[in-house]
ZAMARGU-4260 file (C-alpha; in steps of 0.2 Angstrom, whole numbers, plus 5000, padded with zeros to 4 digits):
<rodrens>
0) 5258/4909/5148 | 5246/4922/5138 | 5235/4913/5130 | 5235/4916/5112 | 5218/4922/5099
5) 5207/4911/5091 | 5201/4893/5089 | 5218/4888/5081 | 5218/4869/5074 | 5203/4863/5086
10) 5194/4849/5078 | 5178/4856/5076 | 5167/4855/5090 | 5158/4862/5112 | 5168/4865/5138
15) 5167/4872/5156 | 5174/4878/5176 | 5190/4883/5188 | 5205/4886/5202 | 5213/4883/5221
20) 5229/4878/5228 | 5244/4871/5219 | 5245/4853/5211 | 5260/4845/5203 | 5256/4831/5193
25) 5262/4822/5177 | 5272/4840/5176 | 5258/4849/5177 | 5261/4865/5187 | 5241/4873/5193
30) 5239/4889/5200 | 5236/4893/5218 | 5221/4903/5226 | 5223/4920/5223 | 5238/4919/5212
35) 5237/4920/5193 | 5231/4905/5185 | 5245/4897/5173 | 5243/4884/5160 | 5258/4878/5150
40) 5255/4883/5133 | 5251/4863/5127 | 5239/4862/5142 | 5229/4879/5136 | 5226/4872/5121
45) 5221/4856/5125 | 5210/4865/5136 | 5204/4877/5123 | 5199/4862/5113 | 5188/4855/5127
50) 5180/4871/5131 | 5175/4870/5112 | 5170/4854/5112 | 5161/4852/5128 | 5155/4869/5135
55) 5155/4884/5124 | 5135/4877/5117 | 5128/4883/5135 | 5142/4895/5140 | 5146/4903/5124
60) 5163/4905/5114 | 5169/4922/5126 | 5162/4913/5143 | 5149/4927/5146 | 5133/4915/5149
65) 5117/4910/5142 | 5109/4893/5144 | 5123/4889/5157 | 5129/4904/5170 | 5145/4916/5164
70) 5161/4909/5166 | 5169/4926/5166 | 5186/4925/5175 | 5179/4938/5188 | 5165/4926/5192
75) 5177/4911/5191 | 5191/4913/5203 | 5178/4918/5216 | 5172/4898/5218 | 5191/4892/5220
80) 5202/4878/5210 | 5194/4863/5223 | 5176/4869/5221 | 5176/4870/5201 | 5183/4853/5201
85) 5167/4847/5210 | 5155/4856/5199 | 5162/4850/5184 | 5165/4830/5190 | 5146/4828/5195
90) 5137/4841/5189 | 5122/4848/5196 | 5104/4846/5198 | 5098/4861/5189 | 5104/4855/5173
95) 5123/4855/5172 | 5128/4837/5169 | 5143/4826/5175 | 5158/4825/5165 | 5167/4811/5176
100) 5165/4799/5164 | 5171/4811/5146 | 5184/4820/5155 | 5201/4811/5165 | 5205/4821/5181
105) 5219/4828/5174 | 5208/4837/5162 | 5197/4843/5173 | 5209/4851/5184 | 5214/4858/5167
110) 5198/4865/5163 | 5197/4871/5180 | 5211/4883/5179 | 5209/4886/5159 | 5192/4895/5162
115) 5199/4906/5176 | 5211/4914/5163 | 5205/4927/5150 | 5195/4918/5137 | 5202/4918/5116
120) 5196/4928/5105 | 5190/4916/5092 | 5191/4922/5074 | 5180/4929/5060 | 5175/4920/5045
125) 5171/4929/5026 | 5160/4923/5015 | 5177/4919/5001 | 5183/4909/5017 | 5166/4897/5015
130) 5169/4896/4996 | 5188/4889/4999 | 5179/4875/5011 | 5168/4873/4998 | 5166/4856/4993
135) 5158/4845/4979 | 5160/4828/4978 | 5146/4821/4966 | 5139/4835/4953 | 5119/4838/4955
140) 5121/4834/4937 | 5125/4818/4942 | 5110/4813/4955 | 5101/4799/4951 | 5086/4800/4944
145) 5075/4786/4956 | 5079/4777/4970 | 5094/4766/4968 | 5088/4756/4980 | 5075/4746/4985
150) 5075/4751/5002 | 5060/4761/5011 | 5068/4775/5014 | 5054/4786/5020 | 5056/4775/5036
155) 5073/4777/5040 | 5081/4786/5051 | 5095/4797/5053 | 5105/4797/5068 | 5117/4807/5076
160) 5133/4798/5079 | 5139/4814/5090 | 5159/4811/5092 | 5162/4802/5079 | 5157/4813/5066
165) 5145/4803/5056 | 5128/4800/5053 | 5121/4783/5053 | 5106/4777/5041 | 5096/4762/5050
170) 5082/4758/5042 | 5068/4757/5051 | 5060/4740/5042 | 5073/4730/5045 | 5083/4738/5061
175) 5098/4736/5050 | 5112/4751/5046 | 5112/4754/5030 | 5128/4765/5029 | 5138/4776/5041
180) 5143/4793/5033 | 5155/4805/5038 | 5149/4823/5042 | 5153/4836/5052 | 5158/4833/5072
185) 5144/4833/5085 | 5130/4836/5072 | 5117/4843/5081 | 5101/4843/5069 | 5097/4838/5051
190) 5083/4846/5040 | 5076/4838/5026 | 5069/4842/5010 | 5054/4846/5007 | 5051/4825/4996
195) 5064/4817/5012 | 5076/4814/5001 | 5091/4827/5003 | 5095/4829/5021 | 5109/4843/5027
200) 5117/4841/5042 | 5123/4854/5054 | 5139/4848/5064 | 5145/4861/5078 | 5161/4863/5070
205) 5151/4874/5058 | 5153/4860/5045 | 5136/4857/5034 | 5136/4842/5024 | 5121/4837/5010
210) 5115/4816/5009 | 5105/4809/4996 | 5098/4796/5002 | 5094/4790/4987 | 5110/4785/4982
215) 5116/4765/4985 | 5120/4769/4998 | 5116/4786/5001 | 5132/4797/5002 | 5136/4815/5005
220) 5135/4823/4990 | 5142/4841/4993 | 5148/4850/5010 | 5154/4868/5017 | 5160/4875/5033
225) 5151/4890/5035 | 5156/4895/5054 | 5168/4888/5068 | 5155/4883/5081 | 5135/4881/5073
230) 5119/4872/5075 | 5104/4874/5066 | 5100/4873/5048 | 5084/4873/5037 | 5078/4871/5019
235) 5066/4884/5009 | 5050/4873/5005 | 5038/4887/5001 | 5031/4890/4984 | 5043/4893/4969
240) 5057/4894/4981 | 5055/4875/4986 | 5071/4867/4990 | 5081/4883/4981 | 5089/4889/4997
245) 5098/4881/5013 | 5102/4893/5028 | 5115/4888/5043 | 5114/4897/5060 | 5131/4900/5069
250) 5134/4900/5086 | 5153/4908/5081 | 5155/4919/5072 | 5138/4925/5076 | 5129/4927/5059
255) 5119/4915/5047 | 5122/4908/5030 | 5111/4907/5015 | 5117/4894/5002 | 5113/4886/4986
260) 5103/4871/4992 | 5105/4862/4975 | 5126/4864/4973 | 5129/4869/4996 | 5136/4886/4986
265) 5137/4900/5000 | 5128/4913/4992 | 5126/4926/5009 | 5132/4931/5026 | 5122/4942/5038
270) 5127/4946/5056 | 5118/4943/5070 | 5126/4955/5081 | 5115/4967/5089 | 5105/4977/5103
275) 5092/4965/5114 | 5077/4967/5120 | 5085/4975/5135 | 5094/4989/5124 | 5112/4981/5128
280) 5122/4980/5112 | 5127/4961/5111 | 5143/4953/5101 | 5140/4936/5105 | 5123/4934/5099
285) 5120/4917/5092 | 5110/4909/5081 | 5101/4895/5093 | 5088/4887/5081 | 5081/4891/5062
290) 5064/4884/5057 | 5057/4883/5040 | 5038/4891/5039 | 5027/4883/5027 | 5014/4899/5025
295) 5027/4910/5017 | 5044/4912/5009 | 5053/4914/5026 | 5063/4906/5040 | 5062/4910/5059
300) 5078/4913/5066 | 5079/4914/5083 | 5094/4925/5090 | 5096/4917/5106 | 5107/4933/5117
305) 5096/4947/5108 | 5079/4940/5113 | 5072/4940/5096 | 5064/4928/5083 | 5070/4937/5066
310) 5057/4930/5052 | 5069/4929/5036 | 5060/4932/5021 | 5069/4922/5006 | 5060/4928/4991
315) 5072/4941/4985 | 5089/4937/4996 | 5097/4951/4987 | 5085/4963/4994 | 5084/4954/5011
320) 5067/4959/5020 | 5071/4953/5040 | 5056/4956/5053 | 5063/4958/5071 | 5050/4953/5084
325) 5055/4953/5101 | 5051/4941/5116 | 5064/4936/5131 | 5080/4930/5134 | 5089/4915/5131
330) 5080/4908/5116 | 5084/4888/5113 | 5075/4878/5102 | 5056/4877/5098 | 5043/4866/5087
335) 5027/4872/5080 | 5010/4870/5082 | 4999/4857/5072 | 4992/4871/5060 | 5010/4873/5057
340) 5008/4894/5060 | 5011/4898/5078 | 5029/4893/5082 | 5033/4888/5101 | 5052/4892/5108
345) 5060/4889/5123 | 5068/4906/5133 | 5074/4895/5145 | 5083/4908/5156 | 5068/4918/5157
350) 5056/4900/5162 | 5046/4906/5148 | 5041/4898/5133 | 5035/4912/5118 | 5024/4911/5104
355) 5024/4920/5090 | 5011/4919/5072 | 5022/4915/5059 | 5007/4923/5046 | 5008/4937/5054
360) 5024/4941/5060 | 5022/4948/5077 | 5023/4940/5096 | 5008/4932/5103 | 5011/4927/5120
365) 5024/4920/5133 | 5019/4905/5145 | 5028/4902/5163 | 5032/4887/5162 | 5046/4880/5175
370) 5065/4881/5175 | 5074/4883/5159 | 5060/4875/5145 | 5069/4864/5134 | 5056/4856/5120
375) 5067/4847/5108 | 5057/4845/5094 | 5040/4846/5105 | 5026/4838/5107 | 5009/4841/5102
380) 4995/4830/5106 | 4976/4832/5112 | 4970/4833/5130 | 4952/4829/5134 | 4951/4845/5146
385) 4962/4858/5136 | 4959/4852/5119 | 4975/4853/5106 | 4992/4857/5118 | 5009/4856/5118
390) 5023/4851/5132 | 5040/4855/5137 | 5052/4844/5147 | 5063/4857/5157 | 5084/4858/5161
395) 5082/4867/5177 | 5071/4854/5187 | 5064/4837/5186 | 5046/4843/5177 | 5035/4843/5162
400) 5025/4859/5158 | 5007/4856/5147 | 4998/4873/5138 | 4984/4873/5126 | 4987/4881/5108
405) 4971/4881/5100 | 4966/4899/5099 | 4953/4897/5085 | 4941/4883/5092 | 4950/4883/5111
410) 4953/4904/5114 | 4952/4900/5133 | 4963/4889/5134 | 4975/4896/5122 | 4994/4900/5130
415) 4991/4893/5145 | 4996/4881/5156 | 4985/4869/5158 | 4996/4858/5168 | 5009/4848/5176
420) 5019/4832/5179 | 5031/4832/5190 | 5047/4820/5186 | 5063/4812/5193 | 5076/4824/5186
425) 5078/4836/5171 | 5074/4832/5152 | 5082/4838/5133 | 5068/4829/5125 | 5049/4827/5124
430) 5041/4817/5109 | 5024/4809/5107 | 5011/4803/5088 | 4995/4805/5083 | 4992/4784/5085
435) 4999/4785/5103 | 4991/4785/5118 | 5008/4791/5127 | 5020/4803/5128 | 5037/4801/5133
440) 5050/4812/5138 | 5070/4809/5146 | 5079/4812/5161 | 5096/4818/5152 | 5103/4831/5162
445) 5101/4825/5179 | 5117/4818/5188 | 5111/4802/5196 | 5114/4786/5182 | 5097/4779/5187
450) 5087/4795/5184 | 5097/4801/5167 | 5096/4781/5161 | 5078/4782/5162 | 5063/4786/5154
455) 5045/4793/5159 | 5029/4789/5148 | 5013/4797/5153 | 4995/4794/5147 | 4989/4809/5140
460) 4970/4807/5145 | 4974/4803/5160 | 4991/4814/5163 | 4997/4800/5175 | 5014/4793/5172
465) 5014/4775/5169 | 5032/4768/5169 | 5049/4775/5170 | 5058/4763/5160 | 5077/4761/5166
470) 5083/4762/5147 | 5102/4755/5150 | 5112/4754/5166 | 5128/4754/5156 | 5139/4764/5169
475) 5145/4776/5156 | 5128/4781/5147 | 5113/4791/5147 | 5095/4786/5140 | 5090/4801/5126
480) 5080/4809/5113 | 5063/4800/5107 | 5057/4795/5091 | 5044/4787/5083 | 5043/4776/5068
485) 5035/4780/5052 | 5017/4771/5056 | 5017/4775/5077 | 5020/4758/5082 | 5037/4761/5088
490) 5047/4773/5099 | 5068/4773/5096 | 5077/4777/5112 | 5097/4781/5110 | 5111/4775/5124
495) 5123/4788/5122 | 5139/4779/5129 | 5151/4793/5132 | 5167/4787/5142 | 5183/4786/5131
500) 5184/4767/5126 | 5167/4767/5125 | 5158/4776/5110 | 5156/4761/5100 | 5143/4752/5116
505) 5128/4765/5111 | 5116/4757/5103 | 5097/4761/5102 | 5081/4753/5111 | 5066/4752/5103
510) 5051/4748/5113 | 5033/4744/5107 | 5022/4761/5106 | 5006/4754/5114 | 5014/4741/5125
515) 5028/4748/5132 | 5039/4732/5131 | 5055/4732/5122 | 5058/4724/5105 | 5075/4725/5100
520) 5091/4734/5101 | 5103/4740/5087 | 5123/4740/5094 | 5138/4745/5088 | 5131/4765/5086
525) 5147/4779/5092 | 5139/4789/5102 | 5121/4789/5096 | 5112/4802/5100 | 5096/4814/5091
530) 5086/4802/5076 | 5075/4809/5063 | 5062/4797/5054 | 5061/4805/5035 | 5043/4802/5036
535) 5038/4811/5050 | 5051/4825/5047 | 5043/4830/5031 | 5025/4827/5038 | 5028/4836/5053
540) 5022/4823/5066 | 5025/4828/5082
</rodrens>
């Protein structure tokens, strides 16, 4: 079969490998080594929507590589139908996780052969396109006024509900879910803004919803699909422009979208697209990450494939002023520091994590770090040697990387590693407070359940880990993304149950901040996976 163009009728959302000898099952002809890889054309597209789902985040839309290696057809068939299999049933150490227990064995002999053909072209999206998804469902004219609740809402949290689309509000008083709304498939962040009380979700089907969590209960009030595949979003909080504009990065097609943040109407579409820092024109160039900068009218948007951190000035969007400043390749995700001017992102391909000064506008440093950074949301805290620092847990290897980021009152020890913890496996997340003695990071991404179901807290005077907590030994779960409460007494843990049948036995741990004991569990969560508490969003507590 040739395989036809575009994402077709996939439910929005992110695959992976394969190919070898022949297999017949269930019907299902597979192609032999060195012969042409054939899929039936019901089997391509249930692998095309896999791919989507699943793979495309780290692999990219057109297979040629970024976070996770090129998937090229070229680079494919070299490892064999058999091999492929095995990468993608258990994963690998260096960050690649299992999918044994989200994909059956049919599907993954599927996916083994589906990404040894020629990748689909995915398809383009206008701005008029946006404005036909374009949806209100209650007029701004009709917000309420004050909280219709009594509810304190500054300490819930928002979490992600990954596959079921939805966004559960728990409030953090009472452990109880206020209200499940429906959003956009696999969100992968929310911004706020800049009072707490409007968040916009990103869902990587390229589907931006708006909650008023205000409401009784909070709804979503307005939402728009401004790409196929996405995954960042941010809010203008600067000066007269405060809460007048939302922007939505797109991982395909490659551009970002600036909308009315009052009524979600898309107002502008710019291409990514581009030459990199190496001088290679670049198709595929995603938007990974877009962070709001509270000392000017501007965004950062960090265009993962190019190398770049564009700095998007807002004040005149019809006039669009765009500063391009280069640093290394594969830019991820980032967080700033507590001054809230240098930002700090992950180039994880490169091992490097880059800084930039968001006042002025121009690269700083980069730090080694270890294998592939990946920060989360950060951490920043102080060490009694290197003074104000920051961390990173790492995909690539089992390790947490320390550097100080105080150049005024700490220049020597400024953007550079100051030092090291060594874990059991690779990390997403890395999370610490102000009140806490401890910072705590995950073990997502390694393969073994008893390293990717735990959790490490370390002592930041004394950089010694001092318990790995085994968060849930469901068999069909990972321990993930760390948050604290509104006051710092608390850290919220999620058990992402992933296996079909499943979704509905996530639930969340939270554990007492200065003790390290547990104290309760919320269950009946889909898939739970990033939470943000409203307070420290819009506080900036890292």
């Amino acid at each position: 079969m040739k395989p036809n163009t575009g994402f077709g009728t996939v439910k929005w959302a992110v695959g992976l490998f394969g190919m070898s000898v022949c297999f017949f099952l269930s019907g299902t002809v597979y192609a032999a080594d060195k012969a042409e890889p054939t899929l039936t054309e019901a089997q391509f597209e249930q692998a095309k929507g896999l791919y989507f789902q699943r793979c495309a985040g780290c692999h990219g839309a057109l297979r040629k590589g970024a976070t996770g290696k090129s998937l090229e057809p070229k680079k494919t068939r070299k490892k064999g139908q058999k091999r492929l299999e095995k990468i993608i049933a258990l994963g690998t150490e260096k960050g690649m996780n299992n999918f044994d227990d989200i994909f059956t064995k049919e599907e993954i002999k599927i996916m083994a052969t589906y990404i040894q053909m020629e990748p689909p072209v995915p398809a383009e999206m206008s701005l008029s396109l946006m404005k036909e998804r374009w949806k209100t469902h209650i007029p701004p004219e009709d917000y309420p006024t004050k909280p219709e609740h009594s509810l304190n809402w500054e300490n819930f949290f928002l979490v992600i509900l990954r596959d079921e689309g939805k966004i559960g509000i728990i409030d953090g008083d009472t452990k109880e879910v206020v209200v499940k709304v429906d959003t956009g498939y696999a969100i992968h962040v929310l911004k706020e803004s800049s009072d707490g009380r409007f968040w916009f979700t990103q869902g990587r089907d390229g589907k931006m919803s708006k909650i008023d969590l205000w409401m009784n209960p909070p709804k979503v009030v307005a939402d728009v699909q401004v790409a196929y595949d996405a995954r960042d979003v941010a809010v203008s909080h600067y000066g007269e422009w405060k809460d007048k504009y939302v922007i939505g990065g797109a991982y395909w097609p490659p551009h970002f979208v600036i909308l009315d943040a009052k009524t979600m109407e898309p107002l502008k579409v710019v291409s990514t697209r581009g030459v990199n820092v190496d001088g290679e024109y670049v198709n595929e160039a995603r938007v990974a990450a877009i962070y709001n900068t509270p000392h000017a009218p501007t965004w950062i948007v960090a265009i993962k494939e190019l190398g770049q951190l564009w700095q998007v000035d807002y004040s005149d969007i019809d006039n669009l002023r765009i500063e391009q400043i280069d640093s290394h390749k594969f830019l991820h995700d980032g967080f700033f520091d507590p001054t809230q001017r240098y930002f700090q992102i992950a180039a994880n391909a490169s091992n490097r994590m880059e800084i930039m000064d968001s006042v002025e506008r121009k690269f700083v440093a980069s730090i080694e770090t270890g294998k592939m950074p990946h920060p989360g949301p950060g951490a920043n805290w102080i060490d009694p040697e290197c003074g104000p620092v920051a961390g990173t847990t790492h995909l690539g290897e089992g390790k947490i990387t320390v550097w100080g980021n105080d150049p005024k009152d700490h220049a020597d020890k400024a953007w550079k590693v100051c030092y090291s913890i060594e874990t059991d496996g690779p990390g997403l997340f890395i999370r610490t407070h102000p009140k806490s003695d401890y910072v705590w990071a995950d073990q997502t991404k390694h393969p073994e359940p008893e390293v990717q179901q735990s959790v490490v807290v370390f002592d930041k005077k004394t950089r010694e880990i001092v318990k790995v907590i085994r968060v849930t030994e469901f068999p069909k779960a990972v321990a993930v993304h760390q948050e604290f409460n509104k006051d710092g007494t608390e850290v919220w843990v999620s058990v992402w149950a992933r296996g079909e049948g499943d979704r509905a036995k996530g639930e969340i741990v939270i554990y007492d901040a200065k003790t390290l004991e547990e104290k309760a569990r919320i269950k009946g969560l889909e898939t739970p996976t990033g939470k943000f508490n409203v307070y420290n969003r819009v506080h900036h507590v890292t």
